[in-house]
C-alpha positions as CSV (number, residue, x, y, z in Angstrom):
1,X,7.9,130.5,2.7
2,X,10.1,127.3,2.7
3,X,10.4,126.4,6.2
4,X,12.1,122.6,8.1
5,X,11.6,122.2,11.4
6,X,13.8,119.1,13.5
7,X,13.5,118.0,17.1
8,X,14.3,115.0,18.2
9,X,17.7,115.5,19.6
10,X,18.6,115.1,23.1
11,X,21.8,113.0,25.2
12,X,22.4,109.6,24.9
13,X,24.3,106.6,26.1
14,X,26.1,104.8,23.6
15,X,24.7,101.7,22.2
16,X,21.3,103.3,22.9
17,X,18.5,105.2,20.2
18,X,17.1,108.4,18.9
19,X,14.6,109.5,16.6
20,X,15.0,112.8,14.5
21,X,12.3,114.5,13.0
22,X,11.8,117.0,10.7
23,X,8.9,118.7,9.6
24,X,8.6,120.6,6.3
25,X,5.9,123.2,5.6
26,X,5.4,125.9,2.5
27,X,5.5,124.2,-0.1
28,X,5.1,120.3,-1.6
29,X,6.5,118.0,0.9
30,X,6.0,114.7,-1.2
31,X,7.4,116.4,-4.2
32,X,10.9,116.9,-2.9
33,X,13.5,114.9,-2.0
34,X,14.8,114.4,1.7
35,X,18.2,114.3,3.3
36,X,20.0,114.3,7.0
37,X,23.6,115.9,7.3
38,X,25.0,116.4,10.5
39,X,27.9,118.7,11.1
40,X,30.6,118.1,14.6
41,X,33.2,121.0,15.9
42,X,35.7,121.5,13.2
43,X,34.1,119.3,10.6
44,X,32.7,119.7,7.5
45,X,29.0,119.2,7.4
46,X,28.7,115.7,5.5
47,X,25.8,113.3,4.2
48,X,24.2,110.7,6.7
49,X,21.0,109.4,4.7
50,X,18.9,110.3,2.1
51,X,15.2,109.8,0.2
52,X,14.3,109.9,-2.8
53,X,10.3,111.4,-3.4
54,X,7.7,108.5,-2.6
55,X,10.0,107.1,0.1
56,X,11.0,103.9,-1.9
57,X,14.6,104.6,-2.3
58,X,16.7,105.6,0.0
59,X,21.1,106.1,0.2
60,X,23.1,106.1,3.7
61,X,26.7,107.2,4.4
62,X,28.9,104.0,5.3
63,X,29.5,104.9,8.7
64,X,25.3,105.1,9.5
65,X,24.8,101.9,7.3
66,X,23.0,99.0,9.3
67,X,22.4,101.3,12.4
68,X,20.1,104.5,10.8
69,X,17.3,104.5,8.7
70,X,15.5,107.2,7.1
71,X,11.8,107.8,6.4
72,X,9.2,109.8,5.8
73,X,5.3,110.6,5.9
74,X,4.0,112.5,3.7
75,X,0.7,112.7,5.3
76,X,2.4,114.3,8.0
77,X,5.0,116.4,6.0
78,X,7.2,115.0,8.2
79,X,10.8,113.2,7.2
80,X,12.4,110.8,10.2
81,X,16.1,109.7,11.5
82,X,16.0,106.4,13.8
83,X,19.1,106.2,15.2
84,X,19.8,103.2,17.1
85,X,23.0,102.0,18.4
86,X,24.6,105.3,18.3
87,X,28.7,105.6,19.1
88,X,30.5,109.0,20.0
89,X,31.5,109.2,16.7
90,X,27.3,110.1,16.1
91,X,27.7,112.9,17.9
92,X,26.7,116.0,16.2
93,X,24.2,119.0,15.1
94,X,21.8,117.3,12.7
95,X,20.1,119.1,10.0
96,X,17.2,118.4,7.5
97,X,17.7,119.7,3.9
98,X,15.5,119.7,0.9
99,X,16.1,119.2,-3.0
100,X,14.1,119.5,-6.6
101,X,14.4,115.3,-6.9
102,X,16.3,115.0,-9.9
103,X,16.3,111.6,-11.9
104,X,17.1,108.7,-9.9
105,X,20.4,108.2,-11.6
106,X,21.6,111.9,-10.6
107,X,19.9,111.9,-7.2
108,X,22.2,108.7,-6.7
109,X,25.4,110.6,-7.4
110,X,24.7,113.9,-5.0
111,X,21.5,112.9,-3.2
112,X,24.5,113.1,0.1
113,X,26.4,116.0,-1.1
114,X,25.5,119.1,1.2
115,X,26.2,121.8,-1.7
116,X,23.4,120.4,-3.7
117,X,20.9,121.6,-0.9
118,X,20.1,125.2,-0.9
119,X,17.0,124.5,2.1
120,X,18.2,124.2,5.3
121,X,16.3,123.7,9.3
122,X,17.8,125.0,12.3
123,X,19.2,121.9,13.3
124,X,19.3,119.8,16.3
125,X,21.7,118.4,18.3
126,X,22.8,114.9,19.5
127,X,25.7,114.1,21.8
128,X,26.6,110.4,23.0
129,X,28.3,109.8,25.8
130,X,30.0,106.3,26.8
């Protein structure tokens, strides 16, 4: 059975850093593509940074751009968010997701769109505080 497991989150200061991990297990890991969404009270859930299989190629929201990055080891089945100088605004439930890659063109397009992804972890949350 398809199973993602992230830890990672915890309290922090703003202006400081987090890692996120998630670990994937029942299937593939290297074969699928990767993605972080986080979801805040009263909010949609919404994209934050995505990988395409093989780890080259990756896609962040805007608002993440310059300050998260994304990776992943497939040795360790394992996909990573560094967060560093995080803002209130990061705060959140973060989530892990899963997806069939598709061809680069039309992983482009929806690799940050949360309906896309039917495989979801538990989640884990991050709250910044000024």
């Amino acid at each position: 059975q398809d199973r993602l497991v992230e830890s990672g989150g915890d309290s922090v200061q703003a202006g400081g850093s987090l890692k996120l991990s998630c670990v994937g297990s029942g299937y593939t890991f290297s074969s699928y593509c990767m993605a972080w969404f986080r979801q805040a009270p009263g909010k949609e859930r919404e994209g934050v940074a995505s990988i395409y299989h093989g780890g080259g190629v990756t896609k962040y929201a805007d608002s993440v751009k310059g300050r998260f990055t994304i990776s992943r080891d497939d040795t360790r089945n394992t996909l990573y968010l560094q967060m560093d100088k995080v803002q209130l605004e990061d705060t959140a439930m973060y989530y892990c997701a899963k997806d069939v890659c598709p061809t680069q063109t039309l992983w482009n397009w929806r690799s940050l769109r949360a309906r896309e992804y039917n495989y979801w972890g538990q989640g884990t949350q991050v709250t910044v505080s000024s």
